[in-house]
N, C-alpha and C positions, 0 to 999 in steps of 0.2 A: 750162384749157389749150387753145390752138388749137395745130391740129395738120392740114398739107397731108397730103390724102390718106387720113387714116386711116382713114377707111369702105371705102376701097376698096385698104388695103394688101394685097398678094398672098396667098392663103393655102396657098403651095404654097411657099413660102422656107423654106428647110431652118431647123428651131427650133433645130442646133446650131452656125448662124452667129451668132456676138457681136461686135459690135462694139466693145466696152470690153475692152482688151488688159490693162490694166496700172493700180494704184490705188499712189499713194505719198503717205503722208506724213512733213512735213519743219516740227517746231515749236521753238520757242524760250520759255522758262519762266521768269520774272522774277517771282521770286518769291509776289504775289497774282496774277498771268493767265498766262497761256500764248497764243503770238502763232505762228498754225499756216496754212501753205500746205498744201492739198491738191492732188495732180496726177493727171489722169486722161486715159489715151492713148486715145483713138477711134481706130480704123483700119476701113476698107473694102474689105474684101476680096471683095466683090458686083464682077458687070457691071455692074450699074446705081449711081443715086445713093440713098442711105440716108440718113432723118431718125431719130436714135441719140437715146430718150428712154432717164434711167437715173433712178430714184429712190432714194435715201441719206439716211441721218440726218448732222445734226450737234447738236451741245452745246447745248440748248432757248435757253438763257439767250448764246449767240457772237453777238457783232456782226462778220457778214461785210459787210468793203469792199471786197471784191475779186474781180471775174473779168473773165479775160484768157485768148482762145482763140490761137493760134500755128498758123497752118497749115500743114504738111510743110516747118517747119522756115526758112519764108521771111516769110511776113506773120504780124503778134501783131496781134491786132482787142483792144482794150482797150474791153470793154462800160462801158452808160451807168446808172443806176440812174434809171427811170420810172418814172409811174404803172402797176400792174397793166397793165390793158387797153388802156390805149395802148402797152405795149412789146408786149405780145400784139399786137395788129393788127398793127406793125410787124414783127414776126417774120414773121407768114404773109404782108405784103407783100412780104418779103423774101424770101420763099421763092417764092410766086407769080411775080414777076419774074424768077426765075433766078438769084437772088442767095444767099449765103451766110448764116447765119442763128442764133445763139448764144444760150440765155435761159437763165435761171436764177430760178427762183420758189420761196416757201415754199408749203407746204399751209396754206391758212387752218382745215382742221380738225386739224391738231396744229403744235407751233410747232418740233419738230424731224424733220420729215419736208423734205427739199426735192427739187424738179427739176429738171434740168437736159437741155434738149434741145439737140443737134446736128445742125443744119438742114444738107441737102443734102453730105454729103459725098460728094465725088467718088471713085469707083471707082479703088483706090488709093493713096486719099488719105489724111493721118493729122492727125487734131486733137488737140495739147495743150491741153487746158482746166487753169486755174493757181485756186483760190480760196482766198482770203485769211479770217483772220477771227482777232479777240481773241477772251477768252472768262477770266472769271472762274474761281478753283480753290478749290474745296471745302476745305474746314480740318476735318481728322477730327479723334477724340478717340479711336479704338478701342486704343490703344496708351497705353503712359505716354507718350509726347512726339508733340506736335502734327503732324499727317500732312497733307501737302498732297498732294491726287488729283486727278490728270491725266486723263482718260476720252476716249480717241476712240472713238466709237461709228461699228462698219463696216455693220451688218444691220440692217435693220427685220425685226423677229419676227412674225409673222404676227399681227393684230391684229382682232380680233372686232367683226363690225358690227349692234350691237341691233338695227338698221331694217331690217338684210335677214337676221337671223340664221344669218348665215353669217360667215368669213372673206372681210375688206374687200382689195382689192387699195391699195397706197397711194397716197394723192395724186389720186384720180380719174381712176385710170391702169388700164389691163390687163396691170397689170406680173406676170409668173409670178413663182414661189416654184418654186425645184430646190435637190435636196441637192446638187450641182455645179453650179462653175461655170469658166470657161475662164480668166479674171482672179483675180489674187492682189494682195494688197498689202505694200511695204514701208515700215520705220517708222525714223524718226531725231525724238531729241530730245535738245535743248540744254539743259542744267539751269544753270543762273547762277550762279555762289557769292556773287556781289559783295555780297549783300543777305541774307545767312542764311547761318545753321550748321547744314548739312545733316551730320544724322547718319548715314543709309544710305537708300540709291536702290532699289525692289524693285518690283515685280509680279505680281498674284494672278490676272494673265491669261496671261501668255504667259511662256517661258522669256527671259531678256533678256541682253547682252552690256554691259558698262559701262567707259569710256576714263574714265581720269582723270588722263590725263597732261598735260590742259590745267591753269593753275593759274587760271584765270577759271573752268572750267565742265569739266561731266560729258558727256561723251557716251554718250546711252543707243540702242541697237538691238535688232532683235528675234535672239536666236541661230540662226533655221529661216530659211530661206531659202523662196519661193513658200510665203507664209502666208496660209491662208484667208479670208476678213473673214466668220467665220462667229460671232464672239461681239465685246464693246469689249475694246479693248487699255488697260489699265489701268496705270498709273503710279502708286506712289506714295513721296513721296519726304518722311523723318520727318527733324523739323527736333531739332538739338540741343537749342535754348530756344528763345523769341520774348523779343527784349530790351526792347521797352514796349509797353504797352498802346495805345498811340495812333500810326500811322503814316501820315506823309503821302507822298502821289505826282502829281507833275505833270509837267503841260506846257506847252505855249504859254496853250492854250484851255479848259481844264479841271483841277480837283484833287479826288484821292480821298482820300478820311479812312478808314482801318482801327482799329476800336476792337474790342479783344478783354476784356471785365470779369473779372476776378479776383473771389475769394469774398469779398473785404470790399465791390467794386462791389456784388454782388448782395446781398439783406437775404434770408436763408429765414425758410420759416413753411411747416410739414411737417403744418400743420393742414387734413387732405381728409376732414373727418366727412363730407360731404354730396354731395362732387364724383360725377359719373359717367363709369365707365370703359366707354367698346367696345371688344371686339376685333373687326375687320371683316376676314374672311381669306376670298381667292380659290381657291374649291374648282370652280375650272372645271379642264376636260381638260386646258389648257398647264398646268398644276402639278405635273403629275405627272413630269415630264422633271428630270432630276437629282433627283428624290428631293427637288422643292421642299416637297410640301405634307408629307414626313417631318419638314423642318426647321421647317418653319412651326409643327407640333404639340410639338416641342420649346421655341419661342419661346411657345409659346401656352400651355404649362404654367409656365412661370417667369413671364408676364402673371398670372396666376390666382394663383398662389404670395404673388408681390411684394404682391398689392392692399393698402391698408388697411383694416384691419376699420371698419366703419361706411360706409364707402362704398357705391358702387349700382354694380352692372356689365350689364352683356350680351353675346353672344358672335353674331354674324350670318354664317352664311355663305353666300358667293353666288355663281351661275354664271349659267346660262340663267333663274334664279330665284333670290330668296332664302329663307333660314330662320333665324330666331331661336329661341334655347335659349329664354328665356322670351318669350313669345306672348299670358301675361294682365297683362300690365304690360309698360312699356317698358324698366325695371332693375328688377331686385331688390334687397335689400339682402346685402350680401357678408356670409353666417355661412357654416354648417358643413354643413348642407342643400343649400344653391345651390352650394359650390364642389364639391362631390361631384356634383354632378349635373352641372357644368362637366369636371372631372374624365372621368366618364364618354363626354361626346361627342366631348373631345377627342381619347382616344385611339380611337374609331374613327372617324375622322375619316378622308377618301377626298379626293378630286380627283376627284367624280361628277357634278357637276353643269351640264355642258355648255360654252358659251359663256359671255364675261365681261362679264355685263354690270351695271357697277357703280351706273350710275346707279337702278336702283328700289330698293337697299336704302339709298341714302343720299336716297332722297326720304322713304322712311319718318323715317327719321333726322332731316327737315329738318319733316316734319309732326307730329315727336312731339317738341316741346321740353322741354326738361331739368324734370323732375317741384320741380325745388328752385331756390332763388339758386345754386348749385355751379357748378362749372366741368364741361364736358363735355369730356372727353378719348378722341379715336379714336387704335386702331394699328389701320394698315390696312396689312395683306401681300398682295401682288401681285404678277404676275409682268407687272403694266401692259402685257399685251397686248392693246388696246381703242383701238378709231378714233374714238369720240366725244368726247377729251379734252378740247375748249373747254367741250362742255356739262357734262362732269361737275365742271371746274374753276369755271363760271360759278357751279352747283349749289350748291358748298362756300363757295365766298366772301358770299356771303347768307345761312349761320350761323355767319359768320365773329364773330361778336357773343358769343357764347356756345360757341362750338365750338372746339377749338384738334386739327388732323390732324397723327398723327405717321406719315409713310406710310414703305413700305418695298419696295424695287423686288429683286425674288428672279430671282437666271438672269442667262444669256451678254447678252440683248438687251431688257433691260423699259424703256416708255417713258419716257425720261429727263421729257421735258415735263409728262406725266402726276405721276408721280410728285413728282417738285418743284414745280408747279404746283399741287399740293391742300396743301400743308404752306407755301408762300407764301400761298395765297390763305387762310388761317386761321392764320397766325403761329405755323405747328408749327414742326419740322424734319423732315427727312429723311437716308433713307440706302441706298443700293446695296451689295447684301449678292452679292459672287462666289459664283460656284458650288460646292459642296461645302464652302462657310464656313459656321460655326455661326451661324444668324440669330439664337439667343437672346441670345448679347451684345451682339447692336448693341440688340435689345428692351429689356436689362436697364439698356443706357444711359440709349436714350431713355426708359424710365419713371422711371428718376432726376430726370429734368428735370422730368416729367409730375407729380412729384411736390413737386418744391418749384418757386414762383414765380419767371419771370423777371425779369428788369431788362426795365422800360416806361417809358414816357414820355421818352428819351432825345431831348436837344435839340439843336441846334447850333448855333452864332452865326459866323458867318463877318464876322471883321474885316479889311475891304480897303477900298480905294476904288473898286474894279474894279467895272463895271455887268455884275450876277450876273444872268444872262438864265435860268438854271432851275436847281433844288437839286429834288435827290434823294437819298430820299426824301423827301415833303410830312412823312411822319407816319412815322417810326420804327418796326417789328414790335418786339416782344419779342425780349430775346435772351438766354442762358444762358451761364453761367460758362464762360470759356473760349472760346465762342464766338465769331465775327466779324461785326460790323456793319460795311455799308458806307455812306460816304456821297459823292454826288457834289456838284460846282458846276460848270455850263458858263457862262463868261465868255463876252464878248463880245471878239473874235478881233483888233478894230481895236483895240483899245486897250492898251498897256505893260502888261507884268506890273506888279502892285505887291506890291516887294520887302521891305513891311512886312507882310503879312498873315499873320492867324494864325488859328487855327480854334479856338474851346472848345466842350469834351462837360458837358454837366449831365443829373442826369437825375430822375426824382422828382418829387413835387407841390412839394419844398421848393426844385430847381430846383438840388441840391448837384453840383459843378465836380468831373467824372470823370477829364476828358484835356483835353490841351492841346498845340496842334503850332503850330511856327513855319514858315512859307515863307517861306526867304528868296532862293531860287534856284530857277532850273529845270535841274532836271539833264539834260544833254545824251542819258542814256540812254533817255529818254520823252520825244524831240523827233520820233517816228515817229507822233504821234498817238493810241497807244495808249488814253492815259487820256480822251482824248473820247470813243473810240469806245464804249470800256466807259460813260461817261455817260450819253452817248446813247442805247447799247441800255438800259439802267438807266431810262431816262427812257420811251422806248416801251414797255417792261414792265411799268413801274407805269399808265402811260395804258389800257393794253391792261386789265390785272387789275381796277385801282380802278374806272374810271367803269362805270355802269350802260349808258348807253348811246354808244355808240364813236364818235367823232369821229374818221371815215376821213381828212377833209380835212388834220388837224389830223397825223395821223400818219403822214402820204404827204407833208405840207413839212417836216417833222423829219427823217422819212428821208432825203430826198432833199437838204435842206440837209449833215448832218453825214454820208451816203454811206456808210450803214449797211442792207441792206434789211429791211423786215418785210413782214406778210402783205399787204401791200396796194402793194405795192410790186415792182418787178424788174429783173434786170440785163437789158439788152439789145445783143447786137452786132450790126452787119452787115458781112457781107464783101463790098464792091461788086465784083463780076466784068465782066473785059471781055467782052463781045461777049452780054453774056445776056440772055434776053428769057422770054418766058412757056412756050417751048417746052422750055427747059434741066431744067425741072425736073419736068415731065408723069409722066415714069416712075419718079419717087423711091418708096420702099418705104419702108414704117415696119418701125425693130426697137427692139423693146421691149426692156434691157436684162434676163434675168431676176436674181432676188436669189436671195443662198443663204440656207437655210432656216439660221436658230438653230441653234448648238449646243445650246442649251437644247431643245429638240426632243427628239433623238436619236431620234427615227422617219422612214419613209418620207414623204414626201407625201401620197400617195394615203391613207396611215393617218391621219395627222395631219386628214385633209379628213371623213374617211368619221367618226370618233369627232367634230370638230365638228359633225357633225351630229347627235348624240346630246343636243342642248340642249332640244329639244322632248321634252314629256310627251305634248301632243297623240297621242289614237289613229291619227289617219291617217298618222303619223309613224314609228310603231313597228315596222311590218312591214320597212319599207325602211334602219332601224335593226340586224332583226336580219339584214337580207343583207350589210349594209354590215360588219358585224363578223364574217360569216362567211366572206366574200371575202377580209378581211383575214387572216384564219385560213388558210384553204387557200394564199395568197398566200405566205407566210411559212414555211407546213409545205412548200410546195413546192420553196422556196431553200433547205431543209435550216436555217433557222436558229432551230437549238434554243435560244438564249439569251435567245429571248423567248416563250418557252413559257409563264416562269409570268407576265408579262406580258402575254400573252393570257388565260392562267384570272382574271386581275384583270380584266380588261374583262368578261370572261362573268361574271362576280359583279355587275361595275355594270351590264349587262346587264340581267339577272334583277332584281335592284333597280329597276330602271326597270318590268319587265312587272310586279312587284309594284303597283307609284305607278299605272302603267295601270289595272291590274285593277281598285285603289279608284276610280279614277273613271268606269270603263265599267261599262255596264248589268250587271246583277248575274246574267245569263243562265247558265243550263248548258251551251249548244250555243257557248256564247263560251267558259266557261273552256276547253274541250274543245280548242277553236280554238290557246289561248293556251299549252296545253302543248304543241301538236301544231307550232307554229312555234319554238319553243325548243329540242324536243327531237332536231333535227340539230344544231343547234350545242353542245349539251351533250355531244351521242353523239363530238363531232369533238374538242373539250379530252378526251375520255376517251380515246379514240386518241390523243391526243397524248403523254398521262401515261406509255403502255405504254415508250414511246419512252427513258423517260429512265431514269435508275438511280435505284435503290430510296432512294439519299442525297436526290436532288433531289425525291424526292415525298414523302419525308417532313418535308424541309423546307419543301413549297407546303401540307402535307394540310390546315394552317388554312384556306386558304381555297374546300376542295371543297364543305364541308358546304353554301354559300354558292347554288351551281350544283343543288343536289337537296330540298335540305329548304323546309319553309314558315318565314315570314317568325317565328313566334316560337321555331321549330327554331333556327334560324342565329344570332339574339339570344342564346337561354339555351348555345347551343353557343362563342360570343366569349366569352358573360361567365362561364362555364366554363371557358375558355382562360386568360382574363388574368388569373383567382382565382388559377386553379395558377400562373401562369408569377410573379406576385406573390410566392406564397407560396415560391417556389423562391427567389426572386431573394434575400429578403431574409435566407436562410440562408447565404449567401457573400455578404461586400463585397467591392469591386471597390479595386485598390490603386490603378490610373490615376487620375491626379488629375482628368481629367474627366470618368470615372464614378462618380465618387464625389462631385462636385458635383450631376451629374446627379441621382443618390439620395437627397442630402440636398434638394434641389429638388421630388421625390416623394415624401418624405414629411412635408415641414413641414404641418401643423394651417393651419387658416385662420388660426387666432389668432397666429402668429407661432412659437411651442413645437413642440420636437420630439421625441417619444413613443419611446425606445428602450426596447430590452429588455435584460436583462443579459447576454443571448447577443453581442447587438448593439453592447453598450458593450464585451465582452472580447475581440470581432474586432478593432474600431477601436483599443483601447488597450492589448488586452493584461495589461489589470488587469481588477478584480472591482469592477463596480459599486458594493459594499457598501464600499469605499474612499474614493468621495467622496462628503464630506459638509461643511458649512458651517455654521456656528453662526446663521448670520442665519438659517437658513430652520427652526430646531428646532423653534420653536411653531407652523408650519404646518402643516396635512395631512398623512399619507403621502405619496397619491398625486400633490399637489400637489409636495409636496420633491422628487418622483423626477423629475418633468415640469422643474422649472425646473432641476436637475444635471443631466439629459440634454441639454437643450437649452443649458447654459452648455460643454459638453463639445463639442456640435458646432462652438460659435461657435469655441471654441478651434481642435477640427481646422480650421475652413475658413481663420483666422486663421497657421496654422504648418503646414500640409500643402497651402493652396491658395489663397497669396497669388498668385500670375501669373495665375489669374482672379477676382483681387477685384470687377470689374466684371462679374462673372455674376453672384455673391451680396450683393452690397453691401445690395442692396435686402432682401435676407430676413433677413440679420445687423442690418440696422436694424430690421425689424417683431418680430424677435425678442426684441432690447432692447425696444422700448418694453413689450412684452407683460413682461417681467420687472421693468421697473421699475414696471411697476403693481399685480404681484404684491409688489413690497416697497416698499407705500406710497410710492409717487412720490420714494423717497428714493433720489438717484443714490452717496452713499458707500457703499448696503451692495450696489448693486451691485458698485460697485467690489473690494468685500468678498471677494465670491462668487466674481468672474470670479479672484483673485487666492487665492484660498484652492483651486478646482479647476485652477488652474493647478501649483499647487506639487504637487498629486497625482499628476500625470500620471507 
C-alpha cells in the first residue's frame, strides 16, 4: 500500500482524533445471496489535510463491484477497478498533485481483510465512501429445517504472526487494536419471501427488531441503537421446506444451478475399519476468552465418544508449538487404553500454549501420510485468529488427496477466510460456532458426515446454444445430504439468451440423472447482475485455490472485465481539484483508523499483548514473561477489579507450567534453580494477597487451582487427578434431570465399544425401577455380566430416544455405535435386536 507521507506523519496528533464517524450497513437477501451496501462516513475535523486509512473484514468468498466516494454532499467520484500497482501509483499521484485520492484494496495475505484509504481530506470536510458487493449464504443443518446464515463481519480479531511471533497489525498496516472506539454501526436487512417459506428470522449475535408488515419481505434491524462492531452480526433465517432439489437462477450473462441431495442422492457405507480421525484444537491464549477452549473440550469428548472402534485417531494441540497425545506413532488404534488416555488430557486441557500458529502441526500432518488406504479425517477448532492464512490454506490443499478438513471457527470474530478456506481446499465443510453455543453439536454433525460418504463425482451438462465462456466448478467437491452444491456458467454477453436451455445433474461412475432445470426465461428480479457477479467471484476462487502456480495476468483480466476486485486487483478514485498543485497537499497527516478489540477477547489490550507473549519457551524469554504477568496483576488489583482474580491465579498456573517446560530444558544447575524460585516467588506472594481479598465462597471455589502456583510438577498431577476421582465419584451418585446434562453424562460414560455400563443405583435414579425388572429372552444364554452391559445400555438408548429427542443430533452418533456394538453381540441378527429394544421398552 503507497501511502504520502507516512514516514513522516506527525507524531504529536492527539490518538483520540478519528476520523471514521459512522459505519452502516443496508442488505438485501434473495434467497441463495445477499446483495449488501456498506457506508462509511469520514469526517476531518483536524487544521490540516488527513489521508484516513481504515482496515475491515468482509464475507472471504463477496464479490465487491462497488465503490463510490461522495464528497460533503456535492461531488460522488465513482472509482475504477485497476491493476494493483497501477491504481497504487495513481493514488499517490494523485495525492502528490494536490488532488483528491479513494482506494480500496484486498490483503493478499488473507482474502477477507480489506483497505480502504481516504486521500487528502480537507479540514472540515466529509467523505461518504458506498461499497457494494454479493456474497453467497451458508445453508445450515443445526436445526430440523434448513437455515440460511447472513454474517456481516465488523472486527478483525487480533491475529498471530509466526514470522514475527507476535500479534500481526492487519493488511501491512500500523493499524492499533482499542477496546473503544469513537464509531458505531447501524444494520438494516431486507429478507425476500418471493422465493421461500421462511419460517422464523432470528440472531445469535445481537438482539434484533423484525417488520413484517411488508407482504414481499421482512425488515430486520438491530434493537440497540450506537452498536459496537465489536463481534459479526449474525442473521439467520430457517426456511419452512426447500421445494426441489435442483434450483435455477439467472440473468442476462450468467446462470447458477443449486443442487441440494437427499438420502436416496447419497449411497452410505458406514464402513471406517481403517479410516483415521484427528482432532487438531487451538490451545493458544485467544481461546480462552468466552470459555472457548471449555467448549472445545466438551466437543472433544463426544469426537472421542462417537469414533468407530477399529479406526486410528490422534488428538494434536497447538499454539506457539505443538503436541501430540501419541508421539510413537502417528494414530493409534481406537480401543479402551488409547481413549482413556484421550480421556485424560482432554479434560485438563488449558489454552496454554501461546500464539496460533497452525501451520507446523499440519506440516507434520502433511509429512506423515495416513499409515493405511483409509480416509483421513481432520476437526480442527480455532478461534482462526492467524495472519498466515494463504500459507496454511496452500498447505492443506496438497493433502487435499487423502485428507478431507472439517474446521470450526469458535468466538465474536475468527477468520471467516481461514476457516472456510481449509475445509474448500480439502472438500470438508465448515462451520461458525456463536459465542456461548455448544460447539459439540455442530462436532457431532459434522462427524456424521465424516462418517458416512458423500455424493462425488457430480456432473453437469449444460444444454444451450449460448457460447459458455467459463463453468464453475471444473471438478465438482463432495457434498452431503442435504447439503448445497453450486454451479455456475458465464455466457458470452453479446449473444440472446437461449430460451431452450436446460441444465442436467448426474452423478457417479454410472453417470445416473440427479436433477434437472429448465431455463426458459430470465427473471427480471436478477437483471442487476447479481448472478455474474457470484460467477465470477466463483471463478476467481477456484483459479486462486486450484492452480499451483497463480496466473496474476489471467486473474487481473477476469477481474477487471466482469468488475469484481481480487487480491491483485483495486478500486481507484480521483477527485480532480481546482487550483491544486504539489503544495496542497505537503502538510497532510496520516490517521490510521484504530479497530475495536473482539468481544471474544474480553481483556484489556495491554493484557491480551503481554500474555501473547507467553508463546516462547525460549530461556531468554521467560524473565520478561514473568514481569509481563506481574504488571498485569498489579494493573488490575489497582482498578479494584476483583472479577478477574481467579483469572489471574489461571495465568499464574500457566505461568508456572511454563518455568516447569524451562527448567527441563535449562542447564540442570543449583545456583539456576535458586534463581528460578526466586523470580516466581513475588508473583506467587501477590495471587496470595489477592486471595486474602475475596470471601471464603470465592476461594474455595478457585482452591483447585492453588496447589498449581506451590507444589512440583507431580504434586499438582496426583493433586488434578485426585480432584476429578472424587468429583467423578460424586457426580455419578445424583443424575442430572436437564436434558442436557444428562446428554452430557451419558456422553461421559459410554465404553469405547459403544455399551453403556450402569449400576442398579444408576438404572433406579434414571427409571425409577429396579434393574432386576429388565430382562429379555434373547440375551438368557449369554453371560451375566454381558446381559447386564447390553440391558443397560438398550435402557439408555431408550432414555436418550424419549427424554432427549430435541438433541438427537448430539447423540446420534453414539446411539448408532451402540447399535452396532449390540448387534454384534446378537449375532448380527437385526430381529432380536429389534426384540430387545421392544421387550425393555414395555418395562419401563
Amino acid at each position: 500500500m503507497l501511502r504520502i507521507k507516512q514516514e513522516v506523519a506527525s507524531s504529536t496528533a492527539s490518538d483520540k482524533i478519528v476520523p471514521l464517524k459512522q459505519v452502516s450497513v443496508n442488505a438485501k437477501i434473495r434467497s441463495f445471496a445477499a446483495d449488501v451496501i456498506i457506508t462509511q462516513v469520514f469526517q476531518n475535523d483536524e487544521s490540516v489535510p488527513v489521508e484516513a486509512v481504515y482496515c475491515f473484514p468482509i464475507e472471504e468468498n463477496a464479490a465487491i463491484y462497488g465503490f463510490v466516494a461522495r464528497i460533503d454532499d456535492e461531488r460522488e467520484i465513482v472509482a475504477q477497478i485497476k491493476e494493483k500497482k497501477t491504481a497504487q501509483q495513481e493514488y499517490a499521484q494523485a495525492l502528490a498533485q494536490g488532488h483528491g485520492a479513494y482506494l480500496l484494496e484486498q490483503d493478499e495475505a488473507s482474502n477477507d481483510i480489506f483497505i480502504i484509504s481516504v486521500g487528502a481530506l480537507k479540514p472540515g470536510s466529509q467523505c461518504q465512501i458506498t461499497i457494494s458487493y454479493v456474497s453467497e449464504l451458508d445453508l445450515l443443518h443445526t436445526s430440523k429445517k434448513p437455515t440460511i446464515r447472513f454474517v456481516v463481519p465488523t472486527t478483525i480479531a487480533p491475529r498471530y504472526s509466526p514470522s514475527h511471533k507476535s500479534i500481526a497489525s492487519p493488511g501491512e498496516t500500523q493499524v492499533k487494536y482499542a477496546e473503544s472506539v469513537p464509531y458505531t454501526i447501524e444494520f438494516m436487512c431486507q429478507v425476500e419471501k418471493l422465493d421461500q417459506h421462511i419460517a422464523s428470522v432470528s440472531s445469535p449475535s445481537h438482539p434484533i427488531k423484525i417488520d413484517c408488515n411488508n407482504e414481499d419481505m421482512l425488515l430486520v434491524t438491530l434493537s440497540q441503537q450506537d452498536t459496537a462492531l465489536d463481534r459479526d452480526i449474525i442473521v439467520d433465517i430457517e426456511l419452512s421446506d426447500i421445494r426441489s432439489n435442483t434450483i435455477a437462477a439467472i440473468d442476462n450473462s450468467a446462470v447458477m444451478i443449486s443442487f441440494i441431495p437427499n438420502e436416496q442422492d447419497c449411497r452410505r457405507d458406514l464402513n471406517n475399519a481403517m479410516n483415521e480421525f484427528f482432532f487438531v484444537i487451538d490451545c493458544s491464549g485467544s481461546m480462552e476468552g468466552d470459555d472457548k477452549i471449555g467448549l472445545a473440550r466438551k466437543a472433544m469428548l463426544l469426537f472421542l465418544k462417537s469414533l468407530p472402534v477399529n479406526c486410528r485417531f490422534n488428538i494434536i494441540r497447538f499454539g506457539s508449538h505443538f503436541s501430540a497425545l501419541f508421539t510413537d506413532q502417528v494414530t493409534r488404534e481406537y480401543n479402551k487404553e488409547n481413549m482413556s488416555q484421550a480421556e485424560t488430557l482432554i479434560k485438563d486441557m488449558k489454552a496454554d500454549l501461546g500464539g496460533t500458529e497452525l501451520l507446523m502441526p499440519l506440516r507434520w500432518l502433511k509429512e506423515n501420510k495416513p499409515l493405511t488406504s483409509g480416509a483421513r479425517q481432520i476437526f480442527l477448532l480455532t478461534d482462526g485468529e492467524v495472519s498466515n492464512v494463504t500459507e496454511v490454506t496452500n498447505l492443506c490443499r496438497e493433502m487435499s488427496e487423502y485428507t478431507r478438513i472439517f474446521s470450526f471457527g469458535l468466538g465474536h470474530s475468527p477468520s471467516r477466510a481461514l476457516v472456510k478456506g481449509l475445509a474448500r481446499a480439502t472438500n470438508g465443510y465448515f462451520n461458525f460456532i456463536a459465542p456461548q453455543t455448544n460447539a459439540d453439536i455442530y462436532v457431532a454433525e459434522q462427524l456424521a458426515r465424516a462418517l458416512q460418504p458423500s455424493m462425488s463425482d457430480v456432473y453437469v451438462k449444460w444444454n444451450t446454444n449460448q457460447n459458455i465462456l467459463h463453468k464453475v466448478p471444473e471438478h465438482a467437491s463432495p457434498v452431503f445430504v442435504g447439503d448445497r452444491l453450486l454451479f455456475y456458467a458465464l455466457f458470452d454477453e453479446t449473444m440472446p439468451f437461449d430460451h431452450t436451455t436446460t441444465v442436467e445433474l448426474f452423478a457417479g461412475m454410472q453417470q445416473q440423472p440427479i436433477g434437472l432445470a429448465h431455463i426458459d426465461h430470465v427473471p427480471s428480479v436478477f437483471s442487476s447482475q447479481l448472478v455474474m457477479h457470484l460467477a465470477a467471484k466463483a471463478l476467481l476462487r477456484e483459479l486462486l485455490n486450484d492452480q499451483k502456480t497463480i496466473d496474476k495476468d489471467l486473474l487481473v483480466n477476469i477481474s477487471i472485465k466482469y468488475g469484481i476486485l481480487c487480491p491483485y486487483t483495486a478500486f481507484i478514485g480521483v477527485e480532480r481539484r481546482l487550483n491544486a498543485n504539489s503544495e496542497s497537499n505537503i502538510d497532510m497527516e496520516l490517521r490510521e483508523v484504530p479497530i475495536m478489540i473482539s468481544k471474544t477477547s474480553g481483556e484489556p489490550i495491554s493484557r491480551f499483548r503481554a500474555l501473547s507473549s507467553m508463546s516462547s519457551r525460549r530461556p531468554q524469554t521467560l524473565f520478561h514473561d514473568v514481569d509481563s504477568v506481574a504488571s498485569t496483576m498489579q494493573c488490575n488489583m489497582l482498578l479494584l477489579r476483583g472479577d478477574r482474580l481467579d483469572d489471574l491465579v489461571y495465568h499464574c498456573s500457566t505461568l508456572h507450567a511454563e518455568a516447569r517446560q524451562f527448567y527441563k530444558v535449562a542447564p540442570r544447575k543449583k545456583a539456576f534453580s535458586v534463581s528460578i524460585g526466586s523470580v516466581f516467588q513475588p508473583a506467587i506472594n501477590f495471587v496470595s494477597s489477592l486471595f486474602t481479598q475475596k470471601s471464603t465462597k470465592n476461594i474455595a471455589a478457585s482452591s483447585d487451582l492453588k496447589p498449581a502456583l506451590y507444589s512440583t510438577n507431580d504434586d499438582v498431577d496426583q493433586s488434578l487427578n485426585n480432584s476429578n476421582s472424587s468429583n467423578s465419584q460424586t457426580s455419578k451418585m445424583i443424575w442430572p434431570t436437564d436434558e442436557q446434562k444428562l446428554v452430557d453424562r451419558f456422553i461421559e460414560l459410554q465404553q469405547y465399544d459403544g455399551l453403556w455400563i450402569l449400576t442398579a443405583d444408576d438404572v433406579n435414579q434414571l427409571t425409577e425401577k429396579s434393574l432386576s425388572i429388565f430382562s429379555s429372552s434373547i440375551i438368557e444364554k449369554l453371560e451375566k455380566n454381558i446381559q447386564q452391559s447390553i440391558i443397560t445400555t438398550a435402557i439408555v438408548i431408550i432414555l436418550l430416544e424419549t427424554r432427549c429427542l430435541a438433541l438427537k443430533t448430539l447423540w446420534q452418533t453414539l446411539s448408532n455405535k451402540a447399535y452396532k456394538r449390540l448387534k454384534e453381540l446378537l449375532d448380527e441378527d437385526e430381529s432380536k435386536i429389534e426384540q430387545l429394544m421392544k421387550d425393555i421398552r414395555n418395562q419401563f
